[in-house]
C-alpha positions as CSV (number, residue, x, y, z in Angstrom):
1,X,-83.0,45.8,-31.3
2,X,-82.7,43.1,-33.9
3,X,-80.4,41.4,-36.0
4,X,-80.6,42.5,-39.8
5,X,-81.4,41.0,-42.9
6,X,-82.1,37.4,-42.8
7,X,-79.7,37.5,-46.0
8,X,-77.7,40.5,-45.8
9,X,-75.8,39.8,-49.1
10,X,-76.8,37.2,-50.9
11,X,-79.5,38.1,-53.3
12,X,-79.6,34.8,-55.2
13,X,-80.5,33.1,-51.3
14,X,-83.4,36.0,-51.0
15,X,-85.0,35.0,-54.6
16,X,-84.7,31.5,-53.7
17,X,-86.8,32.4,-50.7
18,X,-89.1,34.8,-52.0
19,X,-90.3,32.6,-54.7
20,X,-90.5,29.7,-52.5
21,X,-93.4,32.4,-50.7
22,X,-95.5,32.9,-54.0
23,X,-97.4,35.9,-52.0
24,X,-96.1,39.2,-52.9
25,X,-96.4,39.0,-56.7
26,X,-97.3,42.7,-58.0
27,X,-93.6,44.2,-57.6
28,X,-90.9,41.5,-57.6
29,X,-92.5,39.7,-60.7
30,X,-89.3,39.9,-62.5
31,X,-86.8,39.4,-60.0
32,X,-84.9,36.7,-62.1
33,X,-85.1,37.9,-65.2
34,X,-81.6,38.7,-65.5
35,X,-81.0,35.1,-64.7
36,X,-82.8,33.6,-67.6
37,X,-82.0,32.7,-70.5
38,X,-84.2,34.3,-73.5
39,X,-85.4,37.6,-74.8
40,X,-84.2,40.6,-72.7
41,X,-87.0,42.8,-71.3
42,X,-88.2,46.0,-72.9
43,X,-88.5,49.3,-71.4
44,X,-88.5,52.9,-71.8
45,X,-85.5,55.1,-71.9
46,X,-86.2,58.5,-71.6
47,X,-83.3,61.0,-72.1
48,X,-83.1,64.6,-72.7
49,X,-81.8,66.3,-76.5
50,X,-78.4,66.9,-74.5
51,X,-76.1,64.0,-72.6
52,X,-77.5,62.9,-69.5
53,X,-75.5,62.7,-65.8
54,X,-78.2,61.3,-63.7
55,X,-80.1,58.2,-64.4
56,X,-82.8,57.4,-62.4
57,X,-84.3,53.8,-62.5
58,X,-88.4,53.9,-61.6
59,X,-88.2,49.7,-61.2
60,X,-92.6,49.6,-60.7
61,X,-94.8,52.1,-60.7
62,X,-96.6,51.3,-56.9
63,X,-97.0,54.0,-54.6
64,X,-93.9,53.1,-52.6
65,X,-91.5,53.2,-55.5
66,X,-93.4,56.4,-56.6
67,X,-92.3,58.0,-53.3
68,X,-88.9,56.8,-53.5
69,X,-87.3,57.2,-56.8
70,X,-90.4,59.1,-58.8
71,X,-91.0,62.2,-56.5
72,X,-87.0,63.0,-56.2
73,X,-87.8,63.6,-60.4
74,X,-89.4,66.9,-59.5
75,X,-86.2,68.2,-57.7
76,X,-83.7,67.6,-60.1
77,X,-82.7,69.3,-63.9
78,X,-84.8,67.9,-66.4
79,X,-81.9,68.5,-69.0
80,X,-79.1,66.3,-67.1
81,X,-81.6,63.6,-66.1
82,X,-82.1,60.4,-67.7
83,X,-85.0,57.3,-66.9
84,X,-85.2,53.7,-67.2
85,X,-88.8,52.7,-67.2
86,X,-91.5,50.1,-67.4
87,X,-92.8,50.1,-71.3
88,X,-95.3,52.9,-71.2
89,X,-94.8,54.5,-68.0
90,X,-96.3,57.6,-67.7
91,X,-93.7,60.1,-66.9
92,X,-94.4,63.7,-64.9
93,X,-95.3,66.6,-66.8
94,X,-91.9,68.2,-66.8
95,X,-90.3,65.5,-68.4
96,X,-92.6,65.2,-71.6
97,X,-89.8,66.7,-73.8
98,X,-87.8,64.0,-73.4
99,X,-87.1,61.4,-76.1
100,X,-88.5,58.1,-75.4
101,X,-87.2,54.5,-77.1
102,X,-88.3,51.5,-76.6
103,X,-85.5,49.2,-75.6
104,X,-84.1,46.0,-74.5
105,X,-82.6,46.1,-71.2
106,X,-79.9,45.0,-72.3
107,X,-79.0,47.8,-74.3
108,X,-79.0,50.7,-71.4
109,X,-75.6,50.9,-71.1
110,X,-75.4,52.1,-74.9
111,X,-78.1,54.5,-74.4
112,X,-76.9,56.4,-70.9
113,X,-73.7,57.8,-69.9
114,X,-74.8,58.7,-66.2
115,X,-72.3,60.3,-63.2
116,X,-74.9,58.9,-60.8
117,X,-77.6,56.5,-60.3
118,X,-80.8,55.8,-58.2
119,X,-82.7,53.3,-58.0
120,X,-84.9,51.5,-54.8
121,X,-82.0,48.4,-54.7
122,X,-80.8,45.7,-57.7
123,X,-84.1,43.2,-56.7
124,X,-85.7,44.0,-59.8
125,X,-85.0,43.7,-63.6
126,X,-84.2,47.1,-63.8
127,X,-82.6,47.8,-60.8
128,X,-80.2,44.7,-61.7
129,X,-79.5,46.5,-64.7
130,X,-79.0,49.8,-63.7
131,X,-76.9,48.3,-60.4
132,X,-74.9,46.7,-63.4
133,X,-74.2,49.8,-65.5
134,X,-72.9,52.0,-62.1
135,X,-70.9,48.8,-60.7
136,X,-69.4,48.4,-64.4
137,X,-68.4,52.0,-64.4
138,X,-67.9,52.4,-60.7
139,X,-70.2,55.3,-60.2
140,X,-72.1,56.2,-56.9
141,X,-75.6,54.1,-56.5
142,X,-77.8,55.2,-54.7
143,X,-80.9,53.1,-53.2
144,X,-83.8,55.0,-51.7
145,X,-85.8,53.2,-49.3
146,X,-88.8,52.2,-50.3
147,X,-90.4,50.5,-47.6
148,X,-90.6,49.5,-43.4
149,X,-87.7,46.8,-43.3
150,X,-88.5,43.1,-42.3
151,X,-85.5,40.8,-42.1
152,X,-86.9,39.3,-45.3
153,X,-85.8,42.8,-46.9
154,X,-83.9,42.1,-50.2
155,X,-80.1,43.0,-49.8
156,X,-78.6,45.9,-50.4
157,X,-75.8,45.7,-53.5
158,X,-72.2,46.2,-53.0
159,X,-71.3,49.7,-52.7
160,X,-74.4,51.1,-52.2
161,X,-75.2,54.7,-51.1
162,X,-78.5,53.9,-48.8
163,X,-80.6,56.5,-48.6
164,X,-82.6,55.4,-45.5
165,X,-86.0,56.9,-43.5
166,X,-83.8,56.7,-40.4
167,X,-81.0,55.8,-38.9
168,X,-82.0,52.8,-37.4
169,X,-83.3,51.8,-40.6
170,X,-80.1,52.4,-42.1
171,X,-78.3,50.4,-39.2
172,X,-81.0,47.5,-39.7
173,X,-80.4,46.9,-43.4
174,X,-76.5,47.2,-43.1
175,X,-76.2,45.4,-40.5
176,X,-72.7,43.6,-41.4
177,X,-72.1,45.2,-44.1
178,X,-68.9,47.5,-43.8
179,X,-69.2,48.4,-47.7
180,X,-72.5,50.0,-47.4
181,X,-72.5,53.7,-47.0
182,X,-75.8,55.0,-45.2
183,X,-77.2,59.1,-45.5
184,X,-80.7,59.5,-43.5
185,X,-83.3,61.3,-45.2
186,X,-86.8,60.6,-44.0
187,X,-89.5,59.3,-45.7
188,X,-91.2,60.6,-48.6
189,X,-94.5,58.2,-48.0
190,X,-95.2,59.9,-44.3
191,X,-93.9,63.2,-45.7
192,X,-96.8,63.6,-47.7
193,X,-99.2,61.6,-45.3
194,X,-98.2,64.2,-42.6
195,X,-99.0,67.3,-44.8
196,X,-102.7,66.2,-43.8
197,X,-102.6,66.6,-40.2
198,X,-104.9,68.6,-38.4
199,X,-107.0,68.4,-41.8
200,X,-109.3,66.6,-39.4
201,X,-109.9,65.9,-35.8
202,X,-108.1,62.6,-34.5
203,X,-110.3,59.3,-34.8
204,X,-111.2,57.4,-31.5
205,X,-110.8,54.1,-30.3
206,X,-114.8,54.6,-30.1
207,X,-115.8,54.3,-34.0
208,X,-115.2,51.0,-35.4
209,X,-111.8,50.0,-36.5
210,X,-110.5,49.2,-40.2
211,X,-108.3,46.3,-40.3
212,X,-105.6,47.1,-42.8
213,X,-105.3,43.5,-44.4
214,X,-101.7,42.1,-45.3
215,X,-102.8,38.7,-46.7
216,X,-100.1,39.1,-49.0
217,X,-97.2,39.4,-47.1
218,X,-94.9,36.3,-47.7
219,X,-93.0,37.2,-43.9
220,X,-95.9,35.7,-42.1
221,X,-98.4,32.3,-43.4
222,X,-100.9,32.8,-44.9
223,X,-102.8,30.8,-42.1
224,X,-101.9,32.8,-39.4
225,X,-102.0,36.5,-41.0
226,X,-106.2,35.2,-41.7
227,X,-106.4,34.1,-38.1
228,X,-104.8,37.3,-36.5
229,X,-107.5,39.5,-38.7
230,X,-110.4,37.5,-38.2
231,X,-109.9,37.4,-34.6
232,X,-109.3,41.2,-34.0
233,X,-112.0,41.8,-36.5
234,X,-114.6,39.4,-34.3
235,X,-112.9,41.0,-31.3
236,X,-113.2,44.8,-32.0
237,X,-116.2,45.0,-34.8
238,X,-113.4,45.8,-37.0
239,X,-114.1,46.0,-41.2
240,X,-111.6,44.6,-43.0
241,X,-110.0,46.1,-45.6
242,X,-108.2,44.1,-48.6
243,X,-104.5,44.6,-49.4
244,X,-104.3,45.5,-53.2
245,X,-102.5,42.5,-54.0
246,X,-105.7,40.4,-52.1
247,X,-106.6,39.3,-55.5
248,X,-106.0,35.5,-56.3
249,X,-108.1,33.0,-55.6
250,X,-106.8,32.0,-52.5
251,X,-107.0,35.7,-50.8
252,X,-111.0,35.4,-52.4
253,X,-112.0,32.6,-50.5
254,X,-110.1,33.7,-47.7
255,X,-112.5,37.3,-48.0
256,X,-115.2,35.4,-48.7
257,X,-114.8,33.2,-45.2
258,X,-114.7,36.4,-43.5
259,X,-117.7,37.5,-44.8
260,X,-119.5,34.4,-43.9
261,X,-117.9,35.3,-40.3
262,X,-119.9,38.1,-40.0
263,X,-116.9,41.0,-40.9
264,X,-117.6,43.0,-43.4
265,X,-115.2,43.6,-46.1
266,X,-114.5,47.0,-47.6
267,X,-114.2,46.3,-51.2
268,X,-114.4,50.1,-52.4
269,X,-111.0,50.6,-53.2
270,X,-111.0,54.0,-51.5
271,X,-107.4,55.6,-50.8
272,X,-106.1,55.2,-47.0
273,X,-105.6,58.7,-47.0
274,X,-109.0,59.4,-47.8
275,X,-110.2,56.9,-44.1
276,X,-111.3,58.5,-41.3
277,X,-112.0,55.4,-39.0
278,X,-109.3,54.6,-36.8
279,X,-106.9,51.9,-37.5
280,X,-105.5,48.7,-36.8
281,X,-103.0,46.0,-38.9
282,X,-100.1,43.7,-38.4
283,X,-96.4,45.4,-39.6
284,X,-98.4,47.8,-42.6
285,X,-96.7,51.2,-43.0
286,X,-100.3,52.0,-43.4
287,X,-100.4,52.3,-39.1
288,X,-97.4,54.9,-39.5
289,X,-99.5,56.9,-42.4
290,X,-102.6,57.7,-40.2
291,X,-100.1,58.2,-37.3
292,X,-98.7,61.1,-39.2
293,X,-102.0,61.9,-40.4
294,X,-102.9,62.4,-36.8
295,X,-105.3,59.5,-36.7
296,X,-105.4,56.6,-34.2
297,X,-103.7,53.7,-34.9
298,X,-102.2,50.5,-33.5
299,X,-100.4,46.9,-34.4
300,X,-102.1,43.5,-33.2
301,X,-100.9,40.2,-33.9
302,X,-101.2,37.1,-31.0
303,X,-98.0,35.7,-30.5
304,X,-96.0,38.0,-32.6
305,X,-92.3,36.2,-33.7
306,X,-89.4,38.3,-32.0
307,X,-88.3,40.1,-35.5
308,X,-91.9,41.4,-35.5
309,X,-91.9,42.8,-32.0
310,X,-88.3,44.3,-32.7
311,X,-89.9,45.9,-36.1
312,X,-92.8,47.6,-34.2
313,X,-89.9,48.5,-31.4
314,X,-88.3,50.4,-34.3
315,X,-90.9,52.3,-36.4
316,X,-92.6,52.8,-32.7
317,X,-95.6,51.4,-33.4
318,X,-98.0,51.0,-30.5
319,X,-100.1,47.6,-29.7
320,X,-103.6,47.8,-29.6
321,X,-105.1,48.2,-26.1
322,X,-102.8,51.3,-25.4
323,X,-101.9,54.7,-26.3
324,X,-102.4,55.3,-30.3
325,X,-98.8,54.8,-32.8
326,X,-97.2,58.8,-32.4
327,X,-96.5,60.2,-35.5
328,X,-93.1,59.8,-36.6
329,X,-90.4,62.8,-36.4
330,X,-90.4,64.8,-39.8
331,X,-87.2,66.4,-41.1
332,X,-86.8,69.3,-42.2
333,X,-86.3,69.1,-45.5
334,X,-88.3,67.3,-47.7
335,X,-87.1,63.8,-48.2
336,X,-87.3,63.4,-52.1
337,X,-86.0,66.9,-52.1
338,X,-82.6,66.0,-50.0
339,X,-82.5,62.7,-51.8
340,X,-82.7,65.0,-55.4
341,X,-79.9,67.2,-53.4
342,X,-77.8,64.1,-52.9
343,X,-78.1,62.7,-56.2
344,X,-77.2,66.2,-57.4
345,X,-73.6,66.2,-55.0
346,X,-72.5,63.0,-56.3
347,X,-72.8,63.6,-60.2
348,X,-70.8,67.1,-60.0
């Protein structure tokens, strides 16, 4: 059932790699800023009037780190919580009393006094930091899963409390790793992607497919991620629909080709929750959204590498040409909620 992380420890060896990739730009921008020389980052430290035992580091502010680190904010005490944030991050509604400077990253340590910490891992300028301040003070950090693990997944850090969708996930990304302690709490992301089903009747095979697009992803070339899509798009009258991130010039000509192909591109921006038409994508945790959705929806790539067969093996993701992707099993407590519970525990 696979092998692990491709580097299970060594986070210097995964930036090395991941910037060899250029492709996934819009969250790891900053991954070696710690590393620099230079000016230290700013960012926003919000705290409440009194001292603060929970500090909770919201490293970007895309819909996966939302679901991990953002929506546990709503479970915990306002008064005993503090954030590290991107420079005007806009924070939830219940935390507008808080104070808010304008800092150097540098300077958390001065600023927060934490029992515990969260964070989605120590990949990121801020999650480096805040790793830095628990592993200082050897406090409990906690790193909620943010995403469907590749093997290209950044390491865990030393220590760390994983806080994983499942159990396999939390074997996968410790694999090796005897310092690593793993709790399973679901995921957030298809939490809330399952609270829609039965809003609508299931899709069917028989209205056209929308390929997800994943030009982005830096696992798989460029080249063969635009071959896979054009040819299931050609294949199945599928529309494609852009990744985000399917912004630079390169991912515009590539759009552009498909056009010229005959595919039409859906360009409106709308949000997947918000599709109806069955669908259809390479390793997106979009296919495991509409599953819990209720919708039909499948993984297709010719001549899938082995870790990419072992990754649809373990979120049970079905090929297309069978029986639609089930929806995955949903706990029974909320996931942010048990992960707010958790963060809770450790601080007392």
């Amino acid at each position: 059932m696979g092998h692990g992380l491709k580097y299970p420890e060594d986070l210097a060896a995964w930036r090395r790699w991941h910037e060899s990739r250029h492709a996934i730009r819009h969250v790891y921008r900053s991954t070696r800023g710690l590393l620099r020389d230079g000016p230290a980052a700013l960012v926003d430290v919000l705290r409440p009037r009194a001292g603060a035992d929970l500090l909770v580091a919201v490293e970007a502010t895309h819909a996966s780190f939302a679901n991990a680190v953002i929506a546990p904010l709503e479970h915990v005490s306002v008064e005993r919580t503090a954030i590290v944030a991107p420079v005007g991050w806009e924070s939830p509604m219940r935390y507008a009393g808080h104070g808010r400077t304008t800092v150097p990253l540098t300077e958390l340590p001065a600023l927060v006094d934490p029992a515990a910490v969260l964070a989605a891992g120590h990949f990121t300028e801020i999650g480096a930091a805040a790793f830095a301040l628990a592993d200082d003070s050897d406090l409990p950090f906690f790193v909620s899963q943010h995403g469907a693990l590749t093997p290209y997944a950044p390491p865990l850090p030393r220590c760390a409390r994983l806080l994983a969708w499942s159990e396999s996930d939390g074997a996968f990304w410790a694999t090796g790793r005897e310092d690593v302690d793993v709790q399973v709490v679901g995921s957030q992301l298809l939490w809330g992607a399952g609270l829609v089903t039965g809003a609508r009747a299931p899709s069917s095979i028989d209205g056209p497919l929308t390929y997800l697009g994943q030009g982005h992803a830096a696992e798989i070339p460029r080249a063969r991620l635009a071959h896979a899509a054009l040819t299931t798009c050609r294949a199945h009258g599928a529309v494609y629909r852009p990744h985000p991130s399917e912004r630079d010039i390169t991912s515009r000509a590539v759009l552009a080709a498909y056009e010229r192909a005959g595919i039409r591109v859906d360009r409106s921006g709308r949000p997947l929750v918000e599709l109806e038409a069955p669908i259809v994508s390479v390793f997106s945790t979009g296919v495991l959204e509409a599953a819990a959705q209720g919708r039909d929806a499948w993984v297709d790539f010719p001549r899938p590498p082995a870790w990419l067969g072992e990754f649809w093996e373990r979120y049970g993701m079905h090929r297309l040409g069978s029986d639609p992707t089930p929806a995955p099993a949903r706990p029974d407590v909320e996931p942010a909620r048990r992960i707010a519970e958790i963060l809770v525990e450790a601080a007392s």
